[in-house]
Structures are given as structure tokens and as C-alpha cells.
Steps between C-alpha positions, in 0.01 A plus 500: 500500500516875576740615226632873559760686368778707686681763291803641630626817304845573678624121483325465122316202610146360474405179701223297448398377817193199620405669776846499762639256238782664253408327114769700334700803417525703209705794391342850387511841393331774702444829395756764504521795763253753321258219424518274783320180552206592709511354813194319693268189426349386203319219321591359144154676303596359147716263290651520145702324296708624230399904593661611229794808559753505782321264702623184357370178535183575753321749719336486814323795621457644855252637689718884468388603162761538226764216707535159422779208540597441124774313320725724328686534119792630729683237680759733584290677723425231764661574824462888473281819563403542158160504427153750497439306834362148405702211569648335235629133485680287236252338298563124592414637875226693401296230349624261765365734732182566290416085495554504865269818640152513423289904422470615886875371611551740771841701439668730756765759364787615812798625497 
């Protein structure tokens, strides 16, 4: 298994992929236009449950200092440009995503 994770900011999607294989889809928030989600390739660095603050249910940090894919106390915000540049999930996909991806997931950020 070579689990990887696609993230799509203009279609507000990440995929979690086995290798070619498509696992699943999940909706997100991206950040908004004066703090954009930084684009390029990452790994997962760190996991947290329960982070405490806006990040709802669990945090996983990347590689870019200061981003991370994180649940969110903000449900409204899923599907738009809204954050400080991390990608944010609802929290039954972030910790269905957390069980899934191991610290070192590779994750690539494009447009």
C-alpha cells in the first residue's frame, strides 16, 4: 500500500489515493485569497486529536510549518476559501482520514 493524498483547492477536494487507486473523496476548505493554501508537496509530520480551538476534532501537520489538514468547529465553512491556508475537513472525515494515513503520508497541494 502506497497511501498518498491529492488536494485539490479550486474543486475543494482531497482524495486519498493507494497508489493509482482512488480510496475516497472528501470535501474541504482552503484558504482564502490573501492567505492561500500553499501549493507543492508535503508529508503528514504530526497527529493530534482533540487540538483544542478551531481545529476541531484532529490535526495533522505538514511538512510547511504553521499548515496542517484539521477538522473544523465550522461546518459551514466546508466547500469554500476560507481559511489561514490549512485545509480543513469535517470532523467525521478528518479522523477517517487520520485512521487511514500514517506520519509521512505524502500530500500534494494544486490548483
Amino acid at each position: 500500500m502506497v497511501l498518498w493524498i491529492n488536494v485539490s483547492t479550486t474543486r475543494h477536494e482531497l482524495k486519498l489515493f493507494d497508489g493509482s487507486i482512488l480510496i475516497k473523496t472528501y470535501p474541504i476548505a482552503v484558504g482564502k485569497m490573501v492567505t492561500p493554501t500553499p501549493f507543492g508537496s508535503y508529508k503528514i509530520i504530526n497527529k493530534q486529536a482533540n487540538p483544542g480551538g478551531p481545529y476541531g476534532a484532529f490535526w495533522m501537520g505538514l511538512s510547511k510549518p504553521h499548515y496542517g489538514i484539521h477538522g473544523t468547529n465550522d461546518p459551514s465553512s466546508i466547500g469554500k476559501n476560507v481559511s489561514l491556508g490549512c485545509i480543513r475537513m469535517f470532523n467525521p472525515d478528518v479522523l477517517d482520514l487520520a485512521n487511514r494515513v500514517p506520519i509521512g503520508t505524502d500530500v500534494v497541494i494544486r490548483k
